[in-house]
NUMARVO-263936 format. One record per residue: y negated, z, x of N, C-alpha, C in turn. Coordinates in steps of 0.02 Angstrom, whole numbers, padded with zeros to 5 digits, always signed. Atoms other than C-alpha are relative to their C-alpha. Layout:
YZXYZXYZX...
***
This chain:
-00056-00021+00044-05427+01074+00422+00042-00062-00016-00039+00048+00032-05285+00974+00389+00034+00010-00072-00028-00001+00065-05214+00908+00224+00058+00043-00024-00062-00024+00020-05099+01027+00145+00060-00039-00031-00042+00037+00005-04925+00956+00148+00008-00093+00038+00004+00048-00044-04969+00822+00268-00021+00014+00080+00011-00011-00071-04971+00899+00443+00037-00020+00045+00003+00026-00068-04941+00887+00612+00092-00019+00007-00110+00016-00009-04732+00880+00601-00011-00086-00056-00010+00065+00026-04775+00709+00492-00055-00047+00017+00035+00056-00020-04885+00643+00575-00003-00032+00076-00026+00013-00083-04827+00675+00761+00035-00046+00022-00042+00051-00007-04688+00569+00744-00007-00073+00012+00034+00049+00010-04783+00430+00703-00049-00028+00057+00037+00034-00036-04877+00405+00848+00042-00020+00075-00037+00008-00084-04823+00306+01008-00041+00045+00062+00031+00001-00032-04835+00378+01156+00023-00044+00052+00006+00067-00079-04864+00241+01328+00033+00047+00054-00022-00010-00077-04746+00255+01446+00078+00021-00018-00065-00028+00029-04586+00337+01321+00064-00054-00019-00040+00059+00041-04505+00157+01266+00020-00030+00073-00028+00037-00046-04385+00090+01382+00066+00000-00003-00050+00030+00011-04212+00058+01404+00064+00062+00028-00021-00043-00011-04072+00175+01421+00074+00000+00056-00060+00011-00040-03946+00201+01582+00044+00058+00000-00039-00065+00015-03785+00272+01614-00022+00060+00029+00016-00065-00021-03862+00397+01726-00023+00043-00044+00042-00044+00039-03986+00463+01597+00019+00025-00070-00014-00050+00062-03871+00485+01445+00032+00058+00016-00045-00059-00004-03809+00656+01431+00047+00032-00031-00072-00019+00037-03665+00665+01294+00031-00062+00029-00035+00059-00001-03526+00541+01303-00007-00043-00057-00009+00040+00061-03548+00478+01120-00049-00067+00040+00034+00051-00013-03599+00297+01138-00039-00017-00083+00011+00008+00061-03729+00285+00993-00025-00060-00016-00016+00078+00013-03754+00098+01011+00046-00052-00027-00063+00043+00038-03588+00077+00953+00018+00025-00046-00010-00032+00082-03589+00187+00801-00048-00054-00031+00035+00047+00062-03731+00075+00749+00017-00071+00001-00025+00032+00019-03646-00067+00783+00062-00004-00046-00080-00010+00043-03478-00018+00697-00025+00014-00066+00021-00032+00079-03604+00061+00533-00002-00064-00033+00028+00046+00009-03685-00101+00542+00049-00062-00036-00062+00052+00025-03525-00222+00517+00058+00050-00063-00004-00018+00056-03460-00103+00410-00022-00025-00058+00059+00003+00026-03586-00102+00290-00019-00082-00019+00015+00076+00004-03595-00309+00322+00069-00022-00050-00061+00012+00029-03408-00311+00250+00010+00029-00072+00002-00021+00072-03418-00204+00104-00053-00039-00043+00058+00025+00047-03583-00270+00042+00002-00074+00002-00016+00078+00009-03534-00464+00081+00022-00006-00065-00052-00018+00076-03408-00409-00066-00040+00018-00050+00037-00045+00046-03520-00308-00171-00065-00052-00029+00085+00059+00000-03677-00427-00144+00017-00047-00045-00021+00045+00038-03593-00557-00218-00009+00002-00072-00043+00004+00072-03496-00517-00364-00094+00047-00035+00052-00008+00040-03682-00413-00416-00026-00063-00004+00022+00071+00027-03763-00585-00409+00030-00026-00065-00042+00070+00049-03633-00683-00509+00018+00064-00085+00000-00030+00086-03614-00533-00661-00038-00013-00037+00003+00045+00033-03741-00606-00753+00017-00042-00053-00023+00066+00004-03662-00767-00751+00051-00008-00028-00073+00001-00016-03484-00729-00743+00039+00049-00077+00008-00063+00063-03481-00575-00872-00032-00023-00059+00075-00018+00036-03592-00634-01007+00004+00035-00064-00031-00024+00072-03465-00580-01161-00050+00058-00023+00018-00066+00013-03567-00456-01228-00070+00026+00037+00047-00036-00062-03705-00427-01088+00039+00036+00030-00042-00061-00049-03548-00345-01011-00051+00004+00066+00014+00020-00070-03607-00412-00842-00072+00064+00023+00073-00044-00010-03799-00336-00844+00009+00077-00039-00005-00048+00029-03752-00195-00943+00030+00051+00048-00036-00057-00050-03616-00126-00805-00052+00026+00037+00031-00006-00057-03732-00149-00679-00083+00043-00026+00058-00047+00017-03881-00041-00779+00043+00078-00008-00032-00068+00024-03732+00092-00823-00001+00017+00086-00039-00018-00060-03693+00081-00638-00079+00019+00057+00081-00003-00033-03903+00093-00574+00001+00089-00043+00009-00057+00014-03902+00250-00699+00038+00038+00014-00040-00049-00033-03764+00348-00632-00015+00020+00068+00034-00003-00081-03826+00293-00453-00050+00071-00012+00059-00050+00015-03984+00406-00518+00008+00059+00012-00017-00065+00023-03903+00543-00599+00041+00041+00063-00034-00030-00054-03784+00573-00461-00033+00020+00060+00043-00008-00087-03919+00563-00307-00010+00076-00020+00028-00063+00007-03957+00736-00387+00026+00051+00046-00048-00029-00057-03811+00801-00299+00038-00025+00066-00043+00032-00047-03784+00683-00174+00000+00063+00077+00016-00016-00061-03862+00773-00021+00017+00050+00019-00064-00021-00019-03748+00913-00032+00060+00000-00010-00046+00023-00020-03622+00831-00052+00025-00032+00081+00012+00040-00060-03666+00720+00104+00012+00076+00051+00009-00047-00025-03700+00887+00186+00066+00066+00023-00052-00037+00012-03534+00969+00159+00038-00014+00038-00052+00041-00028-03434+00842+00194-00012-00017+00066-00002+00009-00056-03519+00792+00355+00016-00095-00016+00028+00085+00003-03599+00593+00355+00054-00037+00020-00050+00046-00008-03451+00506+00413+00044+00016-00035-00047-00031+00048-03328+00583+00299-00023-00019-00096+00048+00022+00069-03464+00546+00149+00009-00093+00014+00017+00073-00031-03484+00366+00224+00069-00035-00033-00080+00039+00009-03280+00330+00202-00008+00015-00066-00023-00011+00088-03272+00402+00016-00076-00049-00039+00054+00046+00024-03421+00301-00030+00035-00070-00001-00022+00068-00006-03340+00136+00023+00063-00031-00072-00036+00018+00038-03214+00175-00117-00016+00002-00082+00017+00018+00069-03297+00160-00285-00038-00080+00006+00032+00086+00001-03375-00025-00219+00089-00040+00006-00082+00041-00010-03150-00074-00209-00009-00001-00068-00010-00027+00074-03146+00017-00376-00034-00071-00062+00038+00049+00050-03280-00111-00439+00033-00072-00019-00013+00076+00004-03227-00275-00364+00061+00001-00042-00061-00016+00015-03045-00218-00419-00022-00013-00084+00001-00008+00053-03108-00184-00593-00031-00094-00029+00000+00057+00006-03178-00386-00591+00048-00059-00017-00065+00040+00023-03022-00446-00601+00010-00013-00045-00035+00010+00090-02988-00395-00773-00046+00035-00016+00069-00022+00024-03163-00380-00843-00008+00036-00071+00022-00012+00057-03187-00276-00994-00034+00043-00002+00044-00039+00011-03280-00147-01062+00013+00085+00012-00049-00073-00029-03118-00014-01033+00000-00007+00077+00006+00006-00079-03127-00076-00849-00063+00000+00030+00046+00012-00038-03306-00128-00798-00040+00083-00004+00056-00052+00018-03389+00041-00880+00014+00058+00054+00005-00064-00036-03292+00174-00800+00003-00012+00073+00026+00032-00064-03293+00068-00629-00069+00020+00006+00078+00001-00004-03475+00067-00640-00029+00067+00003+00014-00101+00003-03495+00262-00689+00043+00009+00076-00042-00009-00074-03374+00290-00527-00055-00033+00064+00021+00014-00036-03471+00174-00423-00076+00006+00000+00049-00038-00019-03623+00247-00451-00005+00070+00022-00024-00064-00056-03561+00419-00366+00006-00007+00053-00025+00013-00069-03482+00328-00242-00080+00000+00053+00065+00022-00008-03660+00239-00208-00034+00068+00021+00044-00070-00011-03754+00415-00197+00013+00007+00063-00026-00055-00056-03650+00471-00087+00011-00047+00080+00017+00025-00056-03656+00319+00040-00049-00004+00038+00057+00011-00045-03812+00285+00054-00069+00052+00002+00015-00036-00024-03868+00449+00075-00012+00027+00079-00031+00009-00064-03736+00460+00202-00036-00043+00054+00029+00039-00052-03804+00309+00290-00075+00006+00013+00077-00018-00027-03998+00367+00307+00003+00039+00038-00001-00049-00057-03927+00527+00376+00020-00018+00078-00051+00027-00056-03797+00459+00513-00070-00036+00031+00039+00030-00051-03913+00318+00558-00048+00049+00030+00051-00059-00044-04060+00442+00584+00024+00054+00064-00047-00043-00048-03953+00572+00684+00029-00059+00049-00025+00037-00069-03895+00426+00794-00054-00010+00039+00060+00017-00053-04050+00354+00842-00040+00055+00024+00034-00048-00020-04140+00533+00862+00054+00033+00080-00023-00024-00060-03984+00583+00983+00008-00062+00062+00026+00056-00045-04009+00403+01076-00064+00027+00038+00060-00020-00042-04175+00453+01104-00014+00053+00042-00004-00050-00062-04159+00603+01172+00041+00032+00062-00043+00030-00064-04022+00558+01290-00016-00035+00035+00038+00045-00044-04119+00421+01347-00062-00015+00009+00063-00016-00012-04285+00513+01348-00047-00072-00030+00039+00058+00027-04359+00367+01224-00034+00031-00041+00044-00009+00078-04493+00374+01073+00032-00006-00044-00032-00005+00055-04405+00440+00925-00017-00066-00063+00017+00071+00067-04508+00296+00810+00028-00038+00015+00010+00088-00002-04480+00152+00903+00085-00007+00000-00078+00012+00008-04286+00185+00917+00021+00011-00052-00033+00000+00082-04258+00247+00732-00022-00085-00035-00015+00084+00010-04347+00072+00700+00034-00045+00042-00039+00039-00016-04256-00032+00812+00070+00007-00038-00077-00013+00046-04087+00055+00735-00001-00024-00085-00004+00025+00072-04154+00030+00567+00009-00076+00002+00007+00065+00002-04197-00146+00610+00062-00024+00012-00060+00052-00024-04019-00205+00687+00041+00022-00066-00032+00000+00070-03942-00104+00523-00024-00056-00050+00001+00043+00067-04027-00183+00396-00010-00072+00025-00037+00089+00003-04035-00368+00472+00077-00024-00006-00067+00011+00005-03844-00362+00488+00020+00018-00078-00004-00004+00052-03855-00282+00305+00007-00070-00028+00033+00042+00047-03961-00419+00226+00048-00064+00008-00052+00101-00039-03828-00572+00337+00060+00016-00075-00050+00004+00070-03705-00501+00167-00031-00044-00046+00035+00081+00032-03814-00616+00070+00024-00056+00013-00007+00095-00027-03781-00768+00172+00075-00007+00006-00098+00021-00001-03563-00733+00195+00003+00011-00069-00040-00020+00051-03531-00651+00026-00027-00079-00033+00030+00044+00044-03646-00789-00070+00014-00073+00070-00009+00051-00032-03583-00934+00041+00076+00014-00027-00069+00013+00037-03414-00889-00012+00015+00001-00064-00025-00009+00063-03433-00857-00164-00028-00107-00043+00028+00054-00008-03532-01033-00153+00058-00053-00011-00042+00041-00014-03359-01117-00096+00031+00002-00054-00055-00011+00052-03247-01045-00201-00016-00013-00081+00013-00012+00062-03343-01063-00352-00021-00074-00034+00031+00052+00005-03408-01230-00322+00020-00058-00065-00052+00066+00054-03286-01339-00454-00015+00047-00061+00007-00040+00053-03321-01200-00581-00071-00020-00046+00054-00010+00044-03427-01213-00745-00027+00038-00018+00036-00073+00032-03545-01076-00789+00038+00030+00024-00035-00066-00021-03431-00963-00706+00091+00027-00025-00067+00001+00032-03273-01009-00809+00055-00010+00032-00070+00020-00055-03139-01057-00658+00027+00048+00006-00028-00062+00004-03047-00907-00715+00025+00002+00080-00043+00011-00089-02912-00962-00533-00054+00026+00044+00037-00012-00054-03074-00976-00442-00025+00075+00003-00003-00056-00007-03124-00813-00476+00019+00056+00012-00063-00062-00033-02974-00707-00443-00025-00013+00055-00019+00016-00063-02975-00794-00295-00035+00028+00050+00070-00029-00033-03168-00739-00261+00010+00069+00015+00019-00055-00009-03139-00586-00283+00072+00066+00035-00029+00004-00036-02987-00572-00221+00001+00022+00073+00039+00012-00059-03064-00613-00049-00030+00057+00019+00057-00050-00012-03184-00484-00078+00045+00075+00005-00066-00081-00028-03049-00337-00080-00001-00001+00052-00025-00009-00083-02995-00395+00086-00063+00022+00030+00060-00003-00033-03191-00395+00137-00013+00074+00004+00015-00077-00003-03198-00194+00070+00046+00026+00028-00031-00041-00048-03035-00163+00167-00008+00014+00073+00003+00022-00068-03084-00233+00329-00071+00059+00019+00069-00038+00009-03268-00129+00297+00022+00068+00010-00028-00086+00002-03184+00028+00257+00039+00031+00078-00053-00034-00063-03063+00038+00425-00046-00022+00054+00055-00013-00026-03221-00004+00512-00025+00070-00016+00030-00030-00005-03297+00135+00449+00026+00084+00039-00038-00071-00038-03150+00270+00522+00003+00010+00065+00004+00030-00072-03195+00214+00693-00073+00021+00023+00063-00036-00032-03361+00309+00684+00019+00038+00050-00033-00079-00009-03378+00465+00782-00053+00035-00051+00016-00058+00040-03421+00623+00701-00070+00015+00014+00037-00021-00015-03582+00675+00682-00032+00074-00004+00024-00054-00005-03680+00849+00703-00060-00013-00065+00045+00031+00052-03778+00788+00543-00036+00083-00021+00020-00056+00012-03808+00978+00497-00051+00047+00042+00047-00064-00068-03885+01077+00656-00064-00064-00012+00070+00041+00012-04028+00918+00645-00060+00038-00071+00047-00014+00092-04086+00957+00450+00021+00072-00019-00007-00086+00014-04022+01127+00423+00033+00046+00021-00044-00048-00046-03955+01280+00483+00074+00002-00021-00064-00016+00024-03789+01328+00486-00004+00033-00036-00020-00056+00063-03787+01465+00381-00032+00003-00083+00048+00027+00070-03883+01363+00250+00074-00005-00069-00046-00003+00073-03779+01374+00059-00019-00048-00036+00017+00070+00054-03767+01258-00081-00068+00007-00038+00068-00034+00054-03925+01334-00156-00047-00019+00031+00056-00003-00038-04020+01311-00012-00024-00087+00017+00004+00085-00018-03988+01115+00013-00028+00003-00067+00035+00020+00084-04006+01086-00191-00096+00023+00016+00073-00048-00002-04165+01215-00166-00060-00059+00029+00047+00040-00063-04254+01096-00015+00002-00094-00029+00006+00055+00020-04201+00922-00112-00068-00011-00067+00067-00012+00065-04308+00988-00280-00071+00008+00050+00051-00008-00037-04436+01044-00157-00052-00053+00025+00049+00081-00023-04479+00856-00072-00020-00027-00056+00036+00025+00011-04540+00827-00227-00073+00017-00025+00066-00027-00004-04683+00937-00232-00036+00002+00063+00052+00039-00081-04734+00853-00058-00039-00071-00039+00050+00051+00023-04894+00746-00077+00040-00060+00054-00033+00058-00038-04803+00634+00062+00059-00050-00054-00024+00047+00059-04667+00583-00077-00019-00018-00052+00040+00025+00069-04776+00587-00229-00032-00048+00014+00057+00064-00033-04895+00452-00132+00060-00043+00006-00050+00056-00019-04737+00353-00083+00053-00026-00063-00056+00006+00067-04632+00372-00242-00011-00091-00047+00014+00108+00011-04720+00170-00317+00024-00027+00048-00007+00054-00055-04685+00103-00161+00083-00001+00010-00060+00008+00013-04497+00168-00190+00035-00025-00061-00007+00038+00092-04493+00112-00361+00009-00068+00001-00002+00086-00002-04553-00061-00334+00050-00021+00057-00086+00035-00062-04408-00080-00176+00042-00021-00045-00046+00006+00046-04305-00073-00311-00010-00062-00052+00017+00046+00026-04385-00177-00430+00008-00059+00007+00002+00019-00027-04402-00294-00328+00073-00033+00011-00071+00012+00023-04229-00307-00290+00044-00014-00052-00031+00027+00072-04161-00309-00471-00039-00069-00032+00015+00056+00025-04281-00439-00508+00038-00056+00020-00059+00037-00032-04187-00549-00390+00067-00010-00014-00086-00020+00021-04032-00496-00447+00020-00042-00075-00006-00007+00050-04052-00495-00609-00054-00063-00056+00070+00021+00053-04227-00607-00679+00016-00066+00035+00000+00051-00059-04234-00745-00515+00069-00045-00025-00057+00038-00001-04066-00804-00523+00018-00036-00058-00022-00005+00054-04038-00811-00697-00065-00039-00034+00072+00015+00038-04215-00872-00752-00046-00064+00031+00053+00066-00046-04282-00999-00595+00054-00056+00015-00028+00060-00037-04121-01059-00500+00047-00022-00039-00056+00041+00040-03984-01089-00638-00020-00056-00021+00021+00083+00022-04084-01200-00733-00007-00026+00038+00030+00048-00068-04126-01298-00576+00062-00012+00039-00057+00022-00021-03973-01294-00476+00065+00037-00025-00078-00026+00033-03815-01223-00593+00001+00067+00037-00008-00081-00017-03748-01059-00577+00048-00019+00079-00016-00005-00068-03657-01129-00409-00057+00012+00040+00051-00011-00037-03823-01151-00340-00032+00073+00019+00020-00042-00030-03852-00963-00347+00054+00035+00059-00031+00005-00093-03741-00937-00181-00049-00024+00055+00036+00051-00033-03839-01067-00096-00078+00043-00009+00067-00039-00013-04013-00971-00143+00019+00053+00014-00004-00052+00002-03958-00810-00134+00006+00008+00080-00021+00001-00070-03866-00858+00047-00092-00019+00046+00049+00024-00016-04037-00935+00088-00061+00069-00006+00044-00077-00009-04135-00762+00035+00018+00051+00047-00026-00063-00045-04015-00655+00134-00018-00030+00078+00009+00020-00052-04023-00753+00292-00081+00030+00024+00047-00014-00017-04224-00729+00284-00019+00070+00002-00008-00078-00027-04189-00554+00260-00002+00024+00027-00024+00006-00066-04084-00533+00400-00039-00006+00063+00045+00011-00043-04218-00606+00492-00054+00035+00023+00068-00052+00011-04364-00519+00428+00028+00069+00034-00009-00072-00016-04279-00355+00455+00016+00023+00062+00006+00006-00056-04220-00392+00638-00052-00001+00050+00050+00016-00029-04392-00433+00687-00043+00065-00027+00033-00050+00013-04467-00305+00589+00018+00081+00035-00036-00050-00032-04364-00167+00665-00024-00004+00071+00038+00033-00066-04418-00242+00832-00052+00038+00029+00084-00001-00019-04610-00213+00801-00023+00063-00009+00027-00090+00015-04596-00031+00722+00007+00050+00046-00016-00046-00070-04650+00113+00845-00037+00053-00057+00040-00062+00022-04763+00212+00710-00044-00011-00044+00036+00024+00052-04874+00223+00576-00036-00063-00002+00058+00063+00014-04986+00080+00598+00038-00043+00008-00044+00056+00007-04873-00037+00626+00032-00009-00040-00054+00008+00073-04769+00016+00476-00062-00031-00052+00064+00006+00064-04938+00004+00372+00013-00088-00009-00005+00097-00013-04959-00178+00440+00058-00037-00022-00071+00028+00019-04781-00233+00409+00000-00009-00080-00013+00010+00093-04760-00172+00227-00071-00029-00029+00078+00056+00035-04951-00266+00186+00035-00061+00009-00017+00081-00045-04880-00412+00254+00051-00010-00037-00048+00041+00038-04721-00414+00153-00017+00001-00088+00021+00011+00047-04815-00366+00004-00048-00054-00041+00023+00041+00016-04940-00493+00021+00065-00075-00017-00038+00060+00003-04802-00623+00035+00035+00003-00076-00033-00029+00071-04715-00545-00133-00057-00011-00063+00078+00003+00076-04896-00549-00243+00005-00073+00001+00014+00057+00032-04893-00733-00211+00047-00031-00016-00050+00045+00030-04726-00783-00257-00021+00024-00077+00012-00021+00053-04766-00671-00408-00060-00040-00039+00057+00039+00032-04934-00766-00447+00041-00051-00002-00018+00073-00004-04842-00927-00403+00033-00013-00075-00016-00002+00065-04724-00892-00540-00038+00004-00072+00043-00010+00066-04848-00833-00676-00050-00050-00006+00062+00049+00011-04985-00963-00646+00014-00075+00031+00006+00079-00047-04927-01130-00548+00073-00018+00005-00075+00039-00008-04733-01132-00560+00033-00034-00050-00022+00048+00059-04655-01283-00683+00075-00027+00025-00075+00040-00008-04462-01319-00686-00015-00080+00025-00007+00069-00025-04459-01505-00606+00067-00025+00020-00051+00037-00021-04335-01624-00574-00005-00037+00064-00016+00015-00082-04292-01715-00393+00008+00052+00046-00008-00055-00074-04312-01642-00218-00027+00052-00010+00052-00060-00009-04455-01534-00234+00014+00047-00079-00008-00036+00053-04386-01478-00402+00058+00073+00027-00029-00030-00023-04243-01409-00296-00014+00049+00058+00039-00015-00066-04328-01351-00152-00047+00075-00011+00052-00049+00009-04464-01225-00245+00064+00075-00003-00014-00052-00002-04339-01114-00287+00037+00023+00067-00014-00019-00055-04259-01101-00127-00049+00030+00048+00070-00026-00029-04439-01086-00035+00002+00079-00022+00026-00084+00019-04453-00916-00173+00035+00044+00052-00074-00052-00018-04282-00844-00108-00024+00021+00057+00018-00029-00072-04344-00853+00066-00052+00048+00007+00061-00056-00014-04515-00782+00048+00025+00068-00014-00015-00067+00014-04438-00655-00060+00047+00043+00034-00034-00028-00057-04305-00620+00084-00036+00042+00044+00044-00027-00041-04447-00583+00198-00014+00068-00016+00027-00068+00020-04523-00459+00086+00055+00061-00006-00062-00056+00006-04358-00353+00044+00028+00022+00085-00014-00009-00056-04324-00362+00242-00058+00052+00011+00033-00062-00025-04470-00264+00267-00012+00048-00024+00010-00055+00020-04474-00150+00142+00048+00037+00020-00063-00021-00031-04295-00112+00190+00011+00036+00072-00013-00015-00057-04315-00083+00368-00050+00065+00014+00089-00049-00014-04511+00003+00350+00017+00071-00036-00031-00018+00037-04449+00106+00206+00025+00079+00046-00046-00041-00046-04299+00190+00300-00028+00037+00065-00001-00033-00039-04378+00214+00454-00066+00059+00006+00054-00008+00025-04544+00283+00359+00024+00082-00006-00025-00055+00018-04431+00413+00305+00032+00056+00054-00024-00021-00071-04339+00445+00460-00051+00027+00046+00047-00039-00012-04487+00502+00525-00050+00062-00010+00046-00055+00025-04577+00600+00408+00035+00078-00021-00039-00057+00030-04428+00717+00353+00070+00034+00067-00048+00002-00048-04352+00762+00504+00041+00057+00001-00042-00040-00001-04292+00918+00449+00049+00014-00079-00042+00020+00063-04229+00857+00252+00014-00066+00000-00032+00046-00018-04137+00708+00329+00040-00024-00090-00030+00022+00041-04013+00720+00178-00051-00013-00085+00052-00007+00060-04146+00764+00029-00024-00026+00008+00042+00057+00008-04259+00617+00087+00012-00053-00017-00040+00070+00008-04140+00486+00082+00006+00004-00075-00019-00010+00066-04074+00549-00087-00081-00016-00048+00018+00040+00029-04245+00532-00151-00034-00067+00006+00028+00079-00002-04291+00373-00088+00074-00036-00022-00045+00035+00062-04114+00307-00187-00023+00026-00054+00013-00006+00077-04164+00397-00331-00053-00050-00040+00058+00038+00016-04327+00306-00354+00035-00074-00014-00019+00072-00010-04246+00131-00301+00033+00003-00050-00037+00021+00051-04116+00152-00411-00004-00006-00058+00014-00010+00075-04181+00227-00582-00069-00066+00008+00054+00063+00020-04316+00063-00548+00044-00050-00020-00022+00039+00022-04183-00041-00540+00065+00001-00052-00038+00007+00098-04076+00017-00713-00054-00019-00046+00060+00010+00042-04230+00006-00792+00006-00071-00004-00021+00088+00000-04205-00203-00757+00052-00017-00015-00057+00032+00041-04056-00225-00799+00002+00008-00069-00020-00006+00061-04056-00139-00964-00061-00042-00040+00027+00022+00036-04223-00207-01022+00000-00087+00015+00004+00052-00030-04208-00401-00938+00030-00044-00049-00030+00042+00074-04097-00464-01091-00043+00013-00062+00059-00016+00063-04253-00404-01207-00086-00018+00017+00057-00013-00037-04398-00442-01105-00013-00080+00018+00005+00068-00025-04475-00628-01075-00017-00005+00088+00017+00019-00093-04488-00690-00880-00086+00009+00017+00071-00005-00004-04675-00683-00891-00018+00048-00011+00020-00059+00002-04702-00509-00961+00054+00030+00055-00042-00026-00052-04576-00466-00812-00035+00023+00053+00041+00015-00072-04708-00548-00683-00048+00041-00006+00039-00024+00005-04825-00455-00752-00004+00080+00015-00012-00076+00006-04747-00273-00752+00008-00002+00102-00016-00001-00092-04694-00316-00559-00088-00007+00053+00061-00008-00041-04875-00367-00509-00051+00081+00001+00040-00059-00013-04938-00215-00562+00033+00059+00021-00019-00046-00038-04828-00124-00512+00007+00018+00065+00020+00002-00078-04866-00177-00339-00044+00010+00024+00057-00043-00014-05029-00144-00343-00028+00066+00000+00001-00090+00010-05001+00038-00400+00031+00032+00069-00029-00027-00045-04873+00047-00256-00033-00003+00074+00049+00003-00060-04987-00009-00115-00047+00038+00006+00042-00052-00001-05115+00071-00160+00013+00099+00001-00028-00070-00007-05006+00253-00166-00002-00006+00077-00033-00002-00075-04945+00193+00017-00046+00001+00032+00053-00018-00032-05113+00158+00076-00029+00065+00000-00011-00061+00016-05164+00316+00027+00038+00064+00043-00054-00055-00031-05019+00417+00115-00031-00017+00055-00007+00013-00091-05050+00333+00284-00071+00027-00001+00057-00027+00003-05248+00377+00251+00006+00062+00041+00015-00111+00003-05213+00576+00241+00066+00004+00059-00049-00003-00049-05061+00552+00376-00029-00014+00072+00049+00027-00066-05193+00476+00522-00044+00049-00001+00038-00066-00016-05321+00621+00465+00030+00029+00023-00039-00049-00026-05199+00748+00470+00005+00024+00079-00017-00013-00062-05164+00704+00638-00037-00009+00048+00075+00018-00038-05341+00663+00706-00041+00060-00008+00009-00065+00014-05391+00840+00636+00035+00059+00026-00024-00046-00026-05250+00931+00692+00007-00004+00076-00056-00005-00075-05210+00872+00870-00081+00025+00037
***
């Protein structure tokens, strides 16, 4: 008997089979769409908007502090993300993933736009706006990518795993490279600035960064269209019936087991954002210096997630991957709580850069493992899986922003370690009853 709510449609996917992975010619595709170049065109997209976006979240903080404006938007703008995923996935669904994809790109203009002239009448309802927008992209982009690489594969008779991870992998390394342009420019431009006060330099930054979300956006009209609907649901499916099937994934033991492990992605991320920057590298190298780490985390990102994308064909390999970036994540976390001391010279400068990287690594693979974890297991609630794997990420990371101005750096490390151990242990767990399942049923 297999596990109820963990059968053979989630666990099939997951296994390679020898002899399916190989390389695809023109003889053997059979549409014309070229879907190598949707994921390159998502990919630089996606690298242009979030160069922009990446940034200016780093430097609010810093830049904002009147008030906690800065951390405050960005918790109003994590809880709307939330509230809105409720309805993202028919929305996504309606509209048809490339059409969702373009109107997404325009509440991250809305933001930088609203940076200009920072207040509390500008940053708030920016932030409420660009957490809609947000829903509704990166919904969009779990579906699209998935639907590309599934019609790759079966145009070019490949293994659905190993090509949704490779696709995930070249997305999110080209993602994570927004780290290393946005925070390298924002690096330049910011460099003569005190605490964040070079009013000039700042227009200028952000400025820049408009052009970065226009150039992103007219990338993104250069998709083609996708069949995002006949994949995940029928045609003659209603608004009742999408809402209906999003509430539904979460009375699957597959997301209740995975739901920590989406939590802490998030976490994870806002700590960085929000605790890291603000708490290890200012004091140590000035608020210019967070460019320079941040560019230095994204790069290892980039890396991680390229390589990781690479190696994924199916469950066990995902298992292995996300251990591997978690182990690397528990010991920056110990490092911090038990052995890390502000210092002066080289090596004073140096530790925190070392964190950024490790912690690059780890966000590269949750990022890439994650996505294509999902892409696998929900192959017929494409849009409702994505939606809640943002919901999780996101309502983890409002939760950091709003409490991070009330909360000491040490009871931080502490809520994050355990919350990694709760999340591993859920994930181990899933893959457990996902290898029976399918050692019982086949």
């Amino acid at each position: 008997m297999e596990s109820q709510g963990l059968g053979d449609e989630a666990a099939a996917p997951l296994v390679v089979v020898t002899g399916e992975v190989g390389s695809c010619s023109s003889s053997e595709k059979r549409k014309p769409k070229n879907h190598a170049r949707d994921v390159h065109f998502l990919s630089f997209a996606f690298l242009f908007v979030f160069s922009a976006y990446g940034a200016a979240q780093n430097l609010e903080s810093t830049v904002n502090t009147e008030g906690d404006l800065g951390t405050t938007s960005l918790g109003i703008l994590y809880t709307s993300f939330t509230l809105f995923l409720v309805a993202a996935s028919p929305v996504v669904w309606g509209l048809g993933s490339k059409r969702a994809l373009v109107l997404g790109t325009s509440g991250y203009l809305l933001f930088i736009a609203a940076n200009l002239k920072p207040s509390w009448y500008t940053m708030v309802p920016a932030s409420v706006y660009l957490g809609f927008a947000a829903s509704i992209i990166w919904v969009a982009q779990g579906t699209y990518l998935t639907s590309t690489a599934r019609s790759h594969a079966k145009d070019c008779q490949l293994h659905e795993g190993t090509v949704i991870g490779k696709f995930n992998g070249e997305f999110w390394g080209m993602f994570a490279s927004h780290q290393v342009i946005g925070n390298l420019i924002s690096l330049a431009l910011l460099r003569n600035g005190k605490e964040g006060d070079g009013v000039t330099g700042k227009n200028l930054l952000f400025t820049v960064f408009l052009g970065c979300m226009v150039l992103g956006i007219t990338l993104m009209c250069f998709l083609s269209k996708r069949d995002d609907n006949g994949g995940s649901l029928s045609m003659n499916s209603s608004l009742a019936s999408v809402l209906k099937s999003a509430f539904a994934l979460l009375l699957d033991r597959r997301v209740l087991l995975v739901i920590p492990l989406l939590a802490y992605s998030g976490l994870q991320q806002a700590f960085v954002w929000a605790e890291f920057t603000k708490e290890v590298v200012t004091p140590v190298l000035g608020v210019s210096g967070v460019g320079g780490a941040m560019a230095l985390y994204g790069a290892a990102d980039a890396i991680c997630s390229l390589v990781a994308g690479r190696f994924t064909s199916g469950l066990s390999s995902i298992t292995f991957i996300v251990s591997g970036g978690a182990v690397l994540q528990i010991l920056v976390l110990l490092w911090l709580l038990f052995g890390y001391s502000k210092t002066g010279g080289l090596l004073g400068a140096v530790y925190p850069l070392l964190m950024a990287a490790i912690w690059g690594v780890g966000d590269g693979v949750f990022n890439t493992q994650l996505n294509a974890l999902f892409g696998m297991l929900f192959k017929h609630d494409m849009e409702a899986a994505f939606a809640q794997l943002k919901v999780w990420q996101s309502a983890a990371i409002a939760v950091i922003f709003f409490v991070s101005p009330y909360i000491t750096l040490q009871a931080m490390l502490i809520l994050m370690v355990a919350a990694l151990f709760i999340a591993m242990a859920g994930f181990l767990f899933l893959t457990l009853h996902v290898e029976r399942s399918f050692s019982s049923g086949s």
